[in-house]
C-alpha positions as CSV (number, residue, x, y, z in Angstrom):
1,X,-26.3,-1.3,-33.5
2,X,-28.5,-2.4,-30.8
3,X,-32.3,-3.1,-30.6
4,X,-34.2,-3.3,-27.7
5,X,-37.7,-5.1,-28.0
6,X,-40.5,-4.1,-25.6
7,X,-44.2,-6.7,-25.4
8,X,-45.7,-7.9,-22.5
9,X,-46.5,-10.8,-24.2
10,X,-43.1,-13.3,-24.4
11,X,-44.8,-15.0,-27.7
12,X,-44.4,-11.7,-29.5
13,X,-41.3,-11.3,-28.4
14,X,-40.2,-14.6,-29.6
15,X,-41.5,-13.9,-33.4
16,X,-39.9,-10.9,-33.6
17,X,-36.3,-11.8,-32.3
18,X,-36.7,-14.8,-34.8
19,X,-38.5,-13.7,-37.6
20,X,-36.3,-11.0,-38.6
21,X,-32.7,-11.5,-39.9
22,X,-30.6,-9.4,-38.0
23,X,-27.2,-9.9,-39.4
24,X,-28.8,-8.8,-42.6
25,X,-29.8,-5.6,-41.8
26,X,-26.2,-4.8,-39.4
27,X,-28.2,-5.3,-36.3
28,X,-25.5,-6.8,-33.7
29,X,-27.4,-7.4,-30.5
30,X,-31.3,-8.0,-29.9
31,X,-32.3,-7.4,-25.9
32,X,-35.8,-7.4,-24.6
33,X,-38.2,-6.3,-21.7
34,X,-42.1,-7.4,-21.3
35,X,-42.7,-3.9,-19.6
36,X,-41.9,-0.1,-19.4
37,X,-39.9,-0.5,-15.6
38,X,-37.7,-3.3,-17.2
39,X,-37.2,-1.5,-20.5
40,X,-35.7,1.5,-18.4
41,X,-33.3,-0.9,-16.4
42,X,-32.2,-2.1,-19.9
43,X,-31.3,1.5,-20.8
44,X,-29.4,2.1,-17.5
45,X,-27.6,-1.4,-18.4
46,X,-26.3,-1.6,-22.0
47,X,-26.3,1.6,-24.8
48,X,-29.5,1.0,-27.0
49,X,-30.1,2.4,-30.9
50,X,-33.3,1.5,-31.7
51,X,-36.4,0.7,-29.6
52,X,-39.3,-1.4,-31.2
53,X,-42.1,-1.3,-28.9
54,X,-46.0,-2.8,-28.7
55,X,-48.2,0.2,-27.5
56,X,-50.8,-1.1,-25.4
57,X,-49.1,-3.1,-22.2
58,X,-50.8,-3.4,-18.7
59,X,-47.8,-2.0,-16.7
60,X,-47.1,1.0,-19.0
61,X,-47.6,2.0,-22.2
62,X,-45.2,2.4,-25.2
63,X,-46.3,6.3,-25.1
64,X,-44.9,6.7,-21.8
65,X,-41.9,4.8,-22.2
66,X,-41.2,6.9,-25.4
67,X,-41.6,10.2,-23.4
68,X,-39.2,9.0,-20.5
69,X,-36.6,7.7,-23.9
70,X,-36.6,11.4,-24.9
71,X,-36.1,12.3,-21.4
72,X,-33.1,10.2,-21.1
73,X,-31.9,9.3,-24.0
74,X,-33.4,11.5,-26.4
75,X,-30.5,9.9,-29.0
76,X,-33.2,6.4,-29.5
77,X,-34.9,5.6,-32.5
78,X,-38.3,4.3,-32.0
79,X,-40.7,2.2,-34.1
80,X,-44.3,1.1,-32.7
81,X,-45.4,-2.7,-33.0
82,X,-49.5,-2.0,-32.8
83,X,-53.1,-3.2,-33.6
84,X,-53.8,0.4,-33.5
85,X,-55.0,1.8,-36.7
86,X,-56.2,4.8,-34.6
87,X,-55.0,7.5,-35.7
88,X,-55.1,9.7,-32.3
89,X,-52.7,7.2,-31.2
90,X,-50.6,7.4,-34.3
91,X,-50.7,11.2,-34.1
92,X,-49.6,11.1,-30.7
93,X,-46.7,8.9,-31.2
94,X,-45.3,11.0,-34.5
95,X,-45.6,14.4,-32.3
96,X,-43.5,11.9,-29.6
97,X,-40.4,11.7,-32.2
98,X,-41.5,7.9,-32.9
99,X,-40.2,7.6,-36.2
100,X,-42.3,4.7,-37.7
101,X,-45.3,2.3,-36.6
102,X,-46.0,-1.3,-37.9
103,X,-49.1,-2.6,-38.0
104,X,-49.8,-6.2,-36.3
105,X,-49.9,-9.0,-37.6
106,X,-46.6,-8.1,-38.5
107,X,-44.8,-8.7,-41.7
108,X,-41.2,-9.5,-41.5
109,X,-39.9,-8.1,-44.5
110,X,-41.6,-4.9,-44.3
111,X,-40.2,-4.6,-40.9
112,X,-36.5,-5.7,-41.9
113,X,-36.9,-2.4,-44.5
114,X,-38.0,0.0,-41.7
115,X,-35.4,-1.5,-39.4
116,X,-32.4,-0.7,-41.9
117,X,-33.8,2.4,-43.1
118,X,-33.8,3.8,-39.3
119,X,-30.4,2.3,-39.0
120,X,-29.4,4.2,-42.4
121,X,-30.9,7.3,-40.7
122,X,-29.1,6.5,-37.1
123,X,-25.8,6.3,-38.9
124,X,-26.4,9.6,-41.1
125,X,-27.1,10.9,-37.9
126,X,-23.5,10.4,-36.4
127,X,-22.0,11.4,-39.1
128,X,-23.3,14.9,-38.8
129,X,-22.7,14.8,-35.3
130,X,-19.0,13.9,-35.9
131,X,-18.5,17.0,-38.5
132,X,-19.9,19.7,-35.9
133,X,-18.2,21.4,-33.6
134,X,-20.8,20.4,-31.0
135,X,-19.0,16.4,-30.9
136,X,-15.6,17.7,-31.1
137,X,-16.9,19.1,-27.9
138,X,-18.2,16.3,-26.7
139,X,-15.1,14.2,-27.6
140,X,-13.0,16.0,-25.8
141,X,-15.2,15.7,-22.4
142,X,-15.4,11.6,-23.6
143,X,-11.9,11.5,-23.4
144,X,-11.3,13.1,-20.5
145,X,-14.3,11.2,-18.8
146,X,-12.6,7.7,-20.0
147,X,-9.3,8.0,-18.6
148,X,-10.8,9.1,-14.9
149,X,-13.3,5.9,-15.0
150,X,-10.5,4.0,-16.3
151,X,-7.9,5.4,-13.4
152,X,-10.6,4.7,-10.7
153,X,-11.0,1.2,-12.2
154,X,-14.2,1.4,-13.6
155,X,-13.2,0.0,-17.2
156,X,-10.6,-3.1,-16.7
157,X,-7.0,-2.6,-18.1
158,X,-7.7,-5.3,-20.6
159,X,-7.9,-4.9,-24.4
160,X,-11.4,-6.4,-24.7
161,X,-13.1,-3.6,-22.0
162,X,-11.3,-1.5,-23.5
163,X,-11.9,-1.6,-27.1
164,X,-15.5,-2.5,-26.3
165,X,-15.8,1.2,-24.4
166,X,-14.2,3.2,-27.4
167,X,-16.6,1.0,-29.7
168,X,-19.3,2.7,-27.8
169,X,-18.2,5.9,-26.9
170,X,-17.1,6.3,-30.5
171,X,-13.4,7.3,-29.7
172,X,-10.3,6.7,-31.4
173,X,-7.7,5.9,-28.6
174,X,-4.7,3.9,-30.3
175,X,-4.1,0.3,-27.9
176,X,-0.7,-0.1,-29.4
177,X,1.0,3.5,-28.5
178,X,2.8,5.0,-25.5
179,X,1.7,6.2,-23.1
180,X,3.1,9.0,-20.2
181,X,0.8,10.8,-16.8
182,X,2.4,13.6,-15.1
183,X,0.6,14.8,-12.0
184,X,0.8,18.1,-11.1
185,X,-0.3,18.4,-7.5
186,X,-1.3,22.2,-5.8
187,X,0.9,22.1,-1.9
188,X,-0.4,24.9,-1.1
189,X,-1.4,28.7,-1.9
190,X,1.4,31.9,-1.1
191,X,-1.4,33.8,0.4
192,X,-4.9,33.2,2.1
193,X,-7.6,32.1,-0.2
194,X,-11.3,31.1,0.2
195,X,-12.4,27.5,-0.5
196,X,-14.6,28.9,-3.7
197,X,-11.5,31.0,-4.6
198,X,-9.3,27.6,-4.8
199,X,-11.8,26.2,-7.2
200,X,-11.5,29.1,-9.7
201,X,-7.3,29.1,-9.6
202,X,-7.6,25.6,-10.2
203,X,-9.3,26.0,-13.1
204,X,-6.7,28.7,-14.1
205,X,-4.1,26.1,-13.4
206,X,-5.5,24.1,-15.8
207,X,-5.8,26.6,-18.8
208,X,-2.3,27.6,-18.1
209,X,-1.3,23.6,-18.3
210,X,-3.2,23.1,-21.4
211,X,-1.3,26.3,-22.7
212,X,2.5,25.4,-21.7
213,X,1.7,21.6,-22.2
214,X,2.3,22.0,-26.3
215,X,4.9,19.4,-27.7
216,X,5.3,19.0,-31.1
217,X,4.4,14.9,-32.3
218,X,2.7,14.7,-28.8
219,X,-0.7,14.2,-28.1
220,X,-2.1,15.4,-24.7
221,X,-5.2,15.5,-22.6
222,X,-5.4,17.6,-19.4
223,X,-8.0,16.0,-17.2
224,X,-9.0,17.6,-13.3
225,X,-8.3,14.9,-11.1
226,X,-9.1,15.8,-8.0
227,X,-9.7,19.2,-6.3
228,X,-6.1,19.6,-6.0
229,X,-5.1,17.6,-8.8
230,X,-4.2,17.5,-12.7
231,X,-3.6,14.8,-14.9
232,X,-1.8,15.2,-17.8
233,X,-1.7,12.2,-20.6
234,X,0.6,12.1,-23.2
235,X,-0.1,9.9,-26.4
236,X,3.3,8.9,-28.8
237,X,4.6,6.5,-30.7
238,X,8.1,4.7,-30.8
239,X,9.4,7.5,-33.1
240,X,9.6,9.9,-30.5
241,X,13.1,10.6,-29.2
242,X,12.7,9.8,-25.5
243,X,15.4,11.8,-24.0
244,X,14.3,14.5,-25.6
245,X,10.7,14.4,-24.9
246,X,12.2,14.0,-21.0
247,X,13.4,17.0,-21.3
248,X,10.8,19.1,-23.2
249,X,8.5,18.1,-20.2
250,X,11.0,19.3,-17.8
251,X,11.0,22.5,-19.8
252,X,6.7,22.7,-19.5
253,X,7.0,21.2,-15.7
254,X,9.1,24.3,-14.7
255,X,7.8,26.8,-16.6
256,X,4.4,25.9,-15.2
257,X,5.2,25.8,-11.6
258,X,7.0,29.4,-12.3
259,X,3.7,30.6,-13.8
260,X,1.7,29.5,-11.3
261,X,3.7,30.9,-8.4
262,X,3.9,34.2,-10.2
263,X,0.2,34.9,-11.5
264,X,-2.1,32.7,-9.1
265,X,-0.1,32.0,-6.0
266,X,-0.1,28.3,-5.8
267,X,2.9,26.2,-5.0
268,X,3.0,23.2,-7.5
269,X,4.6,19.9,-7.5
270,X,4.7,17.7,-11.4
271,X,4.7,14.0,-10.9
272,X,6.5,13.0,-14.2
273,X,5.8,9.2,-14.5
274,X,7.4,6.1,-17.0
275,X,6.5,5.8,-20.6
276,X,4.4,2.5,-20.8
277,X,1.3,1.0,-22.8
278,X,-2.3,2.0,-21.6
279,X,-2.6,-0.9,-19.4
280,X,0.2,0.3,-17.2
281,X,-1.1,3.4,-16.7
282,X,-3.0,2.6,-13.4
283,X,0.0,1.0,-11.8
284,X,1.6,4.5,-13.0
285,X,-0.6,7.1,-11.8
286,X,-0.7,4.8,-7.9
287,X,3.2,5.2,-7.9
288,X,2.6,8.9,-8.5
289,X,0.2,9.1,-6.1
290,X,2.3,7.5,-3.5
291,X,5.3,9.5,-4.5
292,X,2.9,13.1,-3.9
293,X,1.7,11.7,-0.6
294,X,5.3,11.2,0.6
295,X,6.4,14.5,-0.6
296,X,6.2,16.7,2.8
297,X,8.5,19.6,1.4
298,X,6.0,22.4,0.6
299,X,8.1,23.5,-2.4
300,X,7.7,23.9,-6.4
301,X,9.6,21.2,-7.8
302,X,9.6,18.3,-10.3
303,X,10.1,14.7,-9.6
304,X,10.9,11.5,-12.1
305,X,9.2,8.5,-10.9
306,X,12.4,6.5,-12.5
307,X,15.3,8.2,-10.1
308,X,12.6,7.9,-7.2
309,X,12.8,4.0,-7.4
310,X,16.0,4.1,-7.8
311,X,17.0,6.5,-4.5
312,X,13.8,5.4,-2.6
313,X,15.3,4.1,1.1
314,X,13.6,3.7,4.2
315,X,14.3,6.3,6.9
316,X,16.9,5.8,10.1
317,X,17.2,9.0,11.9
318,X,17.9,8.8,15.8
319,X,17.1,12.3,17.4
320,X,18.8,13.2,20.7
321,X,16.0,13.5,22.7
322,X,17.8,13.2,26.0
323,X,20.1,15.8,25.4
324,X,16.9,18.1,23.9
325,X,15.2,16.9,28.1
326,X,18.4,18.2,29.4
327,X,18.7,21.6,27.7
328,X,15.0,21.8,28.2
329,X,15.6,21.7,32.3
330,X,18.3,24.2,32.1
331,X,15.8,26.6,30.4
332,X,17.6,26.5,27.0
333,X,14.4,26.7,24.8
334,X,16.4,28.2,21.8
335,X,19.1,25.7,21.6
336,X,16.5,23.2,21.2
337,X,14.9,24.7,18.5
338,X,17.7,25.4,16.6
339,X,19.0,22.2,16.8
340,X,15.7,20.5,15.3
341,X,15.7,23.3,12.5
342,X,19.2,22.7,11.5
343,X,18.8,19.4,11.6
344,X,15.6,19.0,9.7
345,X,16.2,22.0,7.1
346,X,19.7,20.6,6.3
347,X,20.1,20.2,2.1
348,X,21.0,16.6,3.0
349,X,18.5,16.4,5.8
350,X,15.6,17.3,3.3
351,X,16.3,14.5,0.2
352,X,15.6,11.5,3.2
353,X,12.2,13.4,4.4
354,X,9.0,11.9,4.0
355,X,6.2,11.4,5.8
356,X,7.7,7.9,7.2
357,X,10.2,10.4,8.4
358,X,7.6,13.2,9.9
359,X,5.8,10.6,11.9
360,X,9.0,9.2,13.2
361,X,10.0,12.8,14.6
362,X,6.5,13.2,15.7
363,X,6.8,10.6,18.2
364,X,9.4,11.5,19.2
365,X,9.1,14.7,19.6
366,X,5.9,14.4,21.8
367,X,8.0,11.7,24.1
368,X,10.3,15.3,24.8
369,X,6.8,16.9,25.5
370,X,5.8,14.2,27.6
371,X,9.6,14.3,29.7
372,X,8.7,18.1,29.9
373,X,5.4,18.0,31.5
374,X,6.5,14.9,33.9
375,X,9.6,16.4,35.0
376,X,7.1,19.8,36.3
377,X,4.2,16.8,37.5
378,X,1.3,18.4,34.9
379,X,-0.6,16.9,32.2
380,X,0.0,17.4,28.3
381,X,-3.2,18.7,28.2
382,X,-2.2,21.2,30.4
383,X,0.2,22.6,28.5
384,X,-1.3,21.8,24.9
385,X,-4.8,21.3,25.2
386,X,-6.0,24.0,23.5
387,X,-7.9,24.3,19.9
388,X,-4.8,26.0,18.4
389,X,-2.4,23.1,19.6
390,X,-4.5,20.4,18.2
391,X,-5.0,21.8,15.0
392,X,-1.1,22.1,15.0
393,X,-0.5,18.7,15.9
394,X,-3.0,17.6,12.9
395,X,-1.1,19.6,10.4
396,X,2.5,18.3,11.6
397,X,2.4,15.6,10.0
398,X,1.3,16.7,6.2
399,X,4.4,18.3,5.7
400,X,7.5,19.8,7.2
401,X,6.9,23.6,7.7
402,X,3.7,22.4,9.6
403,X,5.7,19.9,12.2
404,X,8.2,23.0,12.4
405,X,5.2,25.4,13.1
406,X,4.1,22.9,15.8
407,X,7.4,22.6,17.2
408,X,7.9,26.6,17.7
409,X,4.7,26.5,18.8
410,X,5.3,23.8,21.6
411,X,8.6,25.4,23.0
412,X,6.9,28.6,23.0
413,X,4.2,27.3,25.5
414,X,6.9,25.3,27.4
415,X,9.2,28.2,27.6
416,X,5.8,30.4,28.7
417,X,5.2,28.0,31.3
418,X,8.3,27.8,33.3
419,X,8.4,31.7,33.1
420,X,4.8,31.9,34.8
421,X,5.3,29.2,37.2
422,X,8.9,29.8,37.9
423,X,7.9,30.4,41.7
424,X,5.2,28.2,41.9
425,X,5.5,25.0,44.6
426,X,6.0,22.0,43.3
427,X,2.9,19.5,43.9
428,X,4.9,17.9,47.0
429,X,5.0,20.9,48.7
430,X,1.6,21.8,47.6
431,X,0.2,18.8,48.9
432,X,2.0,19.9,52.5
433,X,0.6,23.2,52.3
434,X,-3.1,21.9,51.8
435,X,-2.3,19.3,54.1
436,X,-1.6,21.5,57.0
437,X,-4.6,23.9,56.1
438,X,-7.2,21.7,55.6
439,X,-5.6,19.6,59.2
440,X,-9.1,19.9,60.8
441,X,-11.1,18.7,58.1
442,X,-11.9,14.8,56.9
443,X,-9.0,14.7,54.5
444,X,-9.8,12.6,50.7
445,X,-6.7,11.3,48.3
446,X,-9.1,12.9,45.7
447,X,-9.5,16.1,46.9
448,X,-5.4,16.4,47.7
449,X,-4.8,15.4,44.0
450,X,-7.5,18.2,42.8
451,X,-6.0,20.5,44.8
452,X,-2.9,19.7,42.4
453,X,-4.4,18.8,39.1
454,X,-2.6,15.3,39.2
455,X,-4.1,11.8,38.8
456,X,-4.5,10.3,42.8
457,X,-2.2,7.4,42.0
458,X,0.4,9.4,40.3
459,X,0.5,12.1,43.1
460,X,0.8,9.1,45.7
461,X,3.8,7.6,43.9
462,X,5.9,11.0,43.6
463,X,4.8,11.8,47.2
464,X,6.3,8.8,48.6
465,X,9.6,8.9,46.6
466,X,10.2,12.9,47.5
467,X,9.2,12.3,51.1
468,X,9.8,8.6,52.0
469,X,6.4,8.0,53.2
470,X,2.7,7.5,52.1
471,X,0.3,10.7,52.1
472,X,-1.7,8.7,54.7
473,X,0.8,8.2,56.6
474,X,2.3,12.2,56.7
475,X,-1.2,13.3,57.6
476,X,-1.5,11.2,60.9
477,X,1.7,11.9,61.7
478,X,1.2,16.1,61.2
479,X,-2.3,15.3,63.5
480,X,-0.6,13.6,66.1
481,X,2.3,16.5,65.9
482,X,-0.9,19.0,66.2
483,X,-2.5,17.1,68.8
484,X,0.8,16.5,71.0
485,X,1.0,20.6,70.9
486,X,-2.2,21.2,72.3
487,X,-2.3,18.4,74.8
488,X,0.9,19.9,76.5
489,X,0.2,23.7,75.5
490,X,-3.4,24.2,76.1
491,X,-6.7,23.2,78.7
492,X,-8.3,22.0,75.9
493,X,-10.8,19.1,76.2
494,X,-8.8,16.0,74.6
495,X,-12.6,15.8,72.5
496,X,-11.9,19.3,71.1
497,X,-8.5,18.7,70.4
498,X,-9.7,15.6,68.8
499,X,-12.4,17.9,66.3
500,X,-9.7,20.4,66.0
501,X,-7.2,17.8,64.0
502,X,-9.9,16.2,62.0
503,X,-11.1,13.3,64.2
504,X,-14.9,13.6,65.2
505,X,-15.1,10.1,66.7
506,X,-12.9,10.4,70.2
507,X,-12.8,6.3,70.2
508,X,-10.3,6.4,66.8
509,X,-8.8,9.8,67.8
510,X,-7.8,7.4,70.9
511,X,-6.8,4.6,69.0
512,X,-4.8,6.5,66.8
513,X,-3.3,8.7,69.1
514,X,-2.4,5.6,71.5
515,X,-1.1,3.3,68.3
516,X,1.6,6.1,67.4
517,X,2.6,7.3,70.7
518,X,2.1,4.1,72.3
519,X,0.4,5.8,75.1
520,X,-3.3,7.3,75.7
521,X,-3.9,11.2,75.2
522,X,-5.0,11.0,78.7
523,X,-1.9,9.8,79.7
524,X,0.7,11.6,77.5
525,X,-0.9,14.7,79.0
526,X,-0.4,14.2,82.5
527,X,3.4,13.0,81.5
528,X,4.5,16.0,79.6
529,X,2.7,18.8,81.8
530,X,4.4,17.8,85.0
C-alpha cells in the first residue's frame, strides 16, 4: 500500500508522516506534495492507494484534486485532513467518492483506524476485482502489455525491476521457469490488399495463432508486435520434454503458415527462438529480429534460431559481370537474364542469400548498368530515371523476387533502348553533324554537349580519343576547310566569308586563318585562283 499526503503547509506534513505508525497499519511507503500540480506529478510517477489530503490550499484545493483522481485514477481512496466542520464542504466531498474526512487538530489514533479500515476496504476491493471476469480481462491485456515494455526495454531484465512490476501490476509471472518467443513475421500478401485491410488480416492472424498455438503443459501469450508482427511466449518448466515440445511447435508453425496462406492470403515466416530464463529473452527476440531482417526469400517457412548460428556464414559470391557487359553488346538480353535467375534461384544458391548478399548483387549489378549506358555515351538517368525504376531499385533490396523484378525490369529498358536507337549516331558523329550546321554561328562546348545530352567534359574526352583531336580544334580546322572553299570558289568579300564561318571580327578571322595556313586570306586567294 501506498499513501500519498497532500498540505501546503510542510509542518503538517511532518506530524502526519510521524505521528502515525505505518508499519502497523501495512502501509509500505508514505510520499508527499504541498500542492494539487505536485500531487498529480506524484500520480504520473509511482502507483498510489490512498490519498490523504488538507482541503483548503492556495494553489488548488483538495476538491479539485479529488475530481481530476477520479478522472485518472478513479481506483484512489481518499480521506480529507480539514478545519472544515461545514457541512457543504463535507457534502461535496462524499458526493466526490471521498471516503472519510478527519477533522484538525488531528488525532492519531483515530486516523490510524480510518487508515486501516480504507486499506481493509482497498484490499476487499481487489479481491472482487480478481474473481470477475472483468480482471481476467484485464490480466490478459497486463500481460501482454508487460512483455512489449519489457522487449522495448522499458522494465530492466533484472529480478528486482521485475518482481517490483508484477508486485504492482498484480501478476503472477514465475522468475524461475523457461522461457521460449517465436516470431511469426507477415512477407507479404498473395493478392492486393488495402493498408486498413492488412490491419484486419492481422488481427485474423492472430486469432488463428491463438487457436493452433494449444500445447498441452504449455503456457502461452500471443502478443501484436508490430504491424507485421506476432509474438508468441511460451511459459514451461524443466519437466517438459524438449525435443518434443520442438517439434509440437513445428507442428503449430506449419500448420499456421498453411492456414494463413489458404484463408487470408498472407505469406508467413515463424522465428522459433532458444529456451532460456526471462532475462534472456531480449537478447532472444533481437537474434530473431536479425534473423527476419536477413531473410529476403519471400516464402512460408520456419526457421530455428539454434541451426541458424550454427550455418550462419558470411557471403562470397563473384558474379561475371564482364561476361554479362559482353553478352549485353552482342544484344543477348536473355542470356543475361537467365543466367542471373539460375544463378540466384538455384536450391543451393538460395540457403547463402541474405540481404548481405542482395546488396552485394546490387552493386554489382548497377556497375553492369553503368558499363551499359557508358558503352552507348548516356546517363543512368536516361535509361532509369523514371518513378517506376526508382521504386524498383528501393524494393530490390528487401528481398529477392523484388531485385529479380528490378533486374527484368532493367534489361527490358536496355533491350528497348538499343532497339529504338539502333540507327541513331553516336554522340561523335552527332557532334560532327551539329558542328557543320551550326559552322556559321559562335560555337559553345555547352551547347555541343546539349545537343548530345552528355556532361561537356565527358563529351571532350570521348571526342578526342574517337577522333584524335580536341572539339576546338576540329571546328577551326572545318572553318578554315569552309573558308579555303569560298576563297578559291566564290567573289565573295573575305569579310563575308569571314561572317559566313562564324567569325564576326575580320582581325581574328585573319589571325586565325594566317596561323593555320601560314598565309593571309588575302594572299592564299590570289595563290590558288591563278
Amino acid at each position: 500500500m501506498n499513501v500519498l499526503i497532500v498540505d501546503d503547509e510542510l509542518s503538517a506534513i511532518e506530524a502526519v508522516r510521524n505521528g502515525i505508525q505505518w508499519g502497523m497499519i501495512g502501509i509500505e511507503n508514505v510520499f508527499t506534495a504541498m500542492n494539487v500540480q505536485e500531487a498529480t506529478r506524484q500520480f504520473d510517477n509511482v502507483p498510489i492507494d490512498i490519498l490523504l489530503s488538507d482541503i483548503e490550499m492556495p494553489m488548488g484545493t483538495g476538491l479539485e484534486l479529488l475530481r481530476w483522481l477520479n478522472t485518472h485514477h478513479p481506483h484512489v481512496k481518499c480521506i480529507f485532513m480539514t478545519c472544515h466542520a461545514d457541512f457543504r464542504f463535507l457534502q461535496e466531498a462524499m458526493q466526490l467518492g471521498s471516503v472519510n474526512y478527519i477533522l484538525k487538530p488531528l488525532n492519531f489514533d483515530k486516523m490510524e483506524l480510518v487508515l486501516k479500515e480504507t486499506k481493509d476496504n482497498i484490499l476487499a476491493d481487489r479481491i472482487l476485482n480478481e474473481n470477475s471476469n472483468s480482471w481476467i480481462q484485464n490480466k490478459k491485456s497486463v500481460v501482454k502489455q508487460f512483455w512489449k515494455d519489457f522487449f522495448l526495454g522499458e522494465i530492466s531484465p533484472n529480478k528486482d525491476s521485475l518482481t517490483n512490476y508484477f508486485r504492482q501490476k498484480r501478476l503472477e509471472i514465475n522468475l524461475e521457469n523457461a522461457y521460449l518467443p517465436i516470431l511469426i513475421v507477415t512477407k507479404k500478401f498473395t493478392e492486393s490488399v488495402t493498408k486498413e485491410d492488412q490491419k484486419l488480416l492481422h488481427y485474423a492472424l492472430r486469432n488463428i495463432t491463438e487457436e493452433i498455438f494449444v500445447i498441452p503443459g504449455v503456457a502461452e501469450e500471443v502478443i501484436p508486435f508490430s504491424e507485421t508482427t506476432l509474438l508468441v511466449m511460451l511459459e514451461m518448466d524443466a519437466s517438459q520434454d524438449e525435443h518434443r515440445l520442438y517439434n509440437q511447435i513445428n507442428d503449430c508453425c506449419r500448420q499456421l503458415s498453411d492456414t494463413a496462406a489458404k484463408y487470408i492470403k498472407e505469406i508467413i515466416c515463424c522465428y522459433i527462438g532458444d529456451k532460456d530464463t526471462i532475462y534472456e529473452m531480449p537478447s532472444v527476440i533481437e537474434a530473431l529480429q536479425e534473423r527476419d531482417f536477413n531473410n529476403v526469400i519471400h516464402e512460408s517457412e520456419v526457421f530455428y534460431l539454434k541451426q541458424e548460428r550454427r550455418t550462419h556464414s558470411s557471403v562470397q559470391s563473384e558474379f561475371p559481370i564482364a561476361q554479362w557487359r559482353e553478352w549485353l553488346r552482342q544484344g543477348r538480353y536473355n542470356q543475361v537474364e537467365d543466367d542471373i535467375t539460375t544463378r540466384l534461384t538455384s536450391k543451393e544458391q538460395r540457403l547463402k542469400i541474405n540481404r548481405e548478399f542482395l546488396n552485394k548483387f546490387i552493386r554489382d549489378f548497377y556497375y553492369l548498368i553503368f558499363g551499359f549506358t557508358h558503352d552507348r555515351s548516356i546517363f543512368i538517368n536516361e535509361l532509369l530515371g523514371d518513378e517506376e525504376s526508382n521504386q524498383l531499385f528501393e524494393n530490390a533490396s528487401e528481398s529477392l523476387e523484388g531485385m529479380l523484378k528490378w533486374v527484368n525490369h532493367a534489361i527490358i529498358l536496355m533491350r528497348n533502348f538499343d532497339k529504338e536507337n539502333a540507327n541513331r549516331d553516336l554522340p561523335v558523329e552527332q557532334t560532327k553533324k551539329y558542328i557543320d550546321i551550326h559552322l556559321s554561328e559562335e560555337l559553345s562546348m555547352e551547347l555541343i554537349a546539349q545537343n548530345v545530352h552528355l556532361n561537356a567534359d565527358y563529351l571532350t574526352r570521348i571526342f578526342k580519343k574517337e577522333v584524335g583531336i580536341s572539339i576546338s580544334k576540329y571546328i577551326i580546322n572545318k572553318k578554315m576547310e569552309v573558308a579555303k572553299e569560298l576563297l578559291i570558289h566564290t567573289d565573295r568579300s573575305i569579310g563575308e566569308i569571314a561572317s559566313l564561318v562564324g567569325y564576326y571580327n575580320y582581325s581574328s578571322f585573319n589571325r586565325i586563318f594566317t596561323k593555320e595556313t601560314g598565309m593571309s586570306p588575302q594572299e592564299f586567294k590570289i595563290r590558288n585562283r591563278n
